[in-house]
N, C-alpha and C positions, 0 to 999 in steps of 0.2 A: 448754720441754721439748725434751730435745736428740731428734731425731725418728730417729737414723742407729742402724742394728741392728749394727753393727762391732762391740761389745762384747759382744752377747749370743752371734754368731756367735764370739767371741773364745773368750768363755767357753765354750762347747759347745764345741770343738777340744780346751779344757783338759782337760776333764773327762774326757775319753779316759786322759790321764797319769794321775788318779788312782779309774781306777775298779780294783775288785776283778778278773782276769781271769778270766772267767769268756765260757762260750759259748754257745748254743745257749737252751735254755729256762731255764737256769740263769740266763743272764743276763737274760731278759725277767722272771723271777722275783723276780731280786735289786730291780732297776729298781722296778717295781712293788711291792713289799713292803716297801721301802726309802722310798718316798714315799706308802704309806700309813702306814709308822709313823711318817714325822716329822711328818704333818698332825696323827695322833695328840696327840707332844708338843705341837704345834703348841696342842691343845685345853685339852690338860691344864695348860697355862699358863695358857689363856682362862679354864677351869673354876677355878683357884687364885685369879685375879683377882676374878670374878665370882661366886662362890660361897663362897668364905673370906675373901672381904676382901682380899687379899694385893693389895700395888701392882704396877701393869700394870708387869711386866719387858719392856720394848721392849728388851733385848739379845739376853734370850731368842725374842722374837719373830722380827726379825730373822736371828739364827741356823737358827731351824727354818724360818723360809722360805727362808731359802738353803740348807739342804739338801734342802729338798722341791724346790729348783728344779736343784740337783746331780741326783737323780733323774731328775726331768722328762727332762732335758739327755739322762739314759741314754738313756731311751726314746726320747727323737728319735733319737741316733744309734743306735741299733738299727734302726730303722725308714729309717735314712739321709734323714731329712727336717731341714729349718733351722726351727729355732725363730723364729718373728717377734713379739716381745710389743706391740708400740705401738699404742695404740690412744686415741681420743680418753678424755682423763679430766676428770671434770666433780665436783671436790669433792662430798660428799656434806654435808648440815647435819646436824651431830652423827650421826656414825655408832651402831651399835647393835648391842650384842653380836648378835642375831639375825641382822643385815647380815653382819656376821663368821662368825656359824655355818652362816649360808645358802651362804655363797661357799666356805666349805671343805667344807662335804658335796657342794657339786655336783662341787669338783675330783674328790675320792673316786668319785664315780658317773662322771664321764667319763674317771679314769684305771682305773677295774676294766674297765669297758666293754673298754678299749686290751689286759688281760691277750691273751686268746687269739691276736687277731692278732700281738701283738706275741711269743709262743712261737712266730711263726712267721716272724717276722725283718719282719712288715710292721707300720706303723701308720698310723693317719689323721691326718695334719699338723691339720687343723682342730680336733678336741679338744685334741689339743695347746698350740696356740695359744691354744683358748679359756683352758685353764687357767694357762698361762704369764700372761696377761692377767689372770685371776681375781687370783693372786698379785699382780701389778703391782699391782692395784687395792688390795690390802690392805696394800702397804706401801706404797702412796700416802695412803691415807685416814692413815696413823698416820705421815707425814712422812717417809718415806725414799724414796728412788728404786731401782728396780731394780736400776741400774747401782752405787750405795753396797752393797746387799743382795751383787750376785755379787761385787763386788771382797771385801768380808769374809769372803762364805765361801771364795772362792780363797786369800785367807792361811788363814784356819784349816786347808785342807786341806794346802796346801803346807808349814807349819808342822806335822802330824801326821803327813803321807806326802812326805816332803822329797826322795826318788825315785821315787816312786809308791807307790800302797798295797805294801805287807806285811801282814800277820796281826803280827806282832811290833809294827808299829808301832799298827794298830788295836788292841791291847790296850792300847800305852804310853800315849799321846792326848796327843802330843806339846802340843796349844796349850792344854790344861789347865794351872793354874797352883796351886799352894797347895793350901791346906783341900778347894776346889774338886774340884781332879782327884783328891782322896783320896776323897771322896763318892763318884762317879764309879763307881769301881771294885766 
């Protein structure tokens, strides 16, 4: 496992370019409400697998952990702290949807925790981390590496906001393709 944070520090710099401008509480708002609704989708993928039958979508997965980690990324830099995710990882023997719903409800608790301070331009690096770590762990358990996670979602943003967000372009969803981004809408 490559042990060096240059990437994730990379990525956080990025996310700058493509976040919504927004300041003040608005932004600690956005940040927060943005990375609770993608744990959401996040779920509601889990829930379709595990409750309907439907085959486990690992693009989708993937996807909504890299925008819950787009999020995150806000919140550091609001807080002006560096995200560090690395942390020793120790396979789990057959993971279990509950392992999975246990590790995203705690995100959810430790990033609601971060609201107030962060409408005040401060945050606590350590939940942070926790949670950035939480994530690693879920896309470690189901074979992706972090570093695979943010490089996709930096195309997908870069690909939808091709000079930073716009409202025009968050309507258009440039990396939607087909039938796909017709549903979408």
């Amino acid at each position: 496992m490559d042990l060096s944070n240059k990437f994730v520090e990379d990525y956080q710099q990025w996310t700058l370019t493509r976040e919504k401008p927004l300041t003040g509480a608005a932004r600690a708002d956005h940040a927060v409400l943005g990375f609770i609704s993608e744990i959401g989708e996040l779920l509601s993928g889990l829930k379709r697998h595990l409750i309907y039958d439907q085959p486990f979508d690992m693009l989708n997965f993937i996807e909504e952990l890299g925008d819950c980690c787009f999020y995150l990324a806000m919140c550091a830099n609001i807080g002006q702290v560096k995200l560090e995710p690395v942390f020793m990882y120790e396979p789990s023997v057959g993971t279990k949807s509950a392992d999975v719903l246990g590790v995203t409800l705690d995100c959810l608790s430790l990033i609601e925790q971060q609201l107030y301070t962060l409408r005040a331009g401060k945050v606590h690096r350590a939940p942070l981390n926790h949670i950035l770590a939480n994530l690693q762990w879920l896309l470690l358990e189901h074979g992706c590496s972090l570093k695979q996670c943010l490089d996709f979602n930096q195309a997908k943003l870069t690909t939808r906001y091709p000079l930073g967000y716009s409202n025009a372009h968050a309507a258009e969803r440039l990396d939607k393709a087909g039938p796909e981004r017709e549903m979408d809408r």
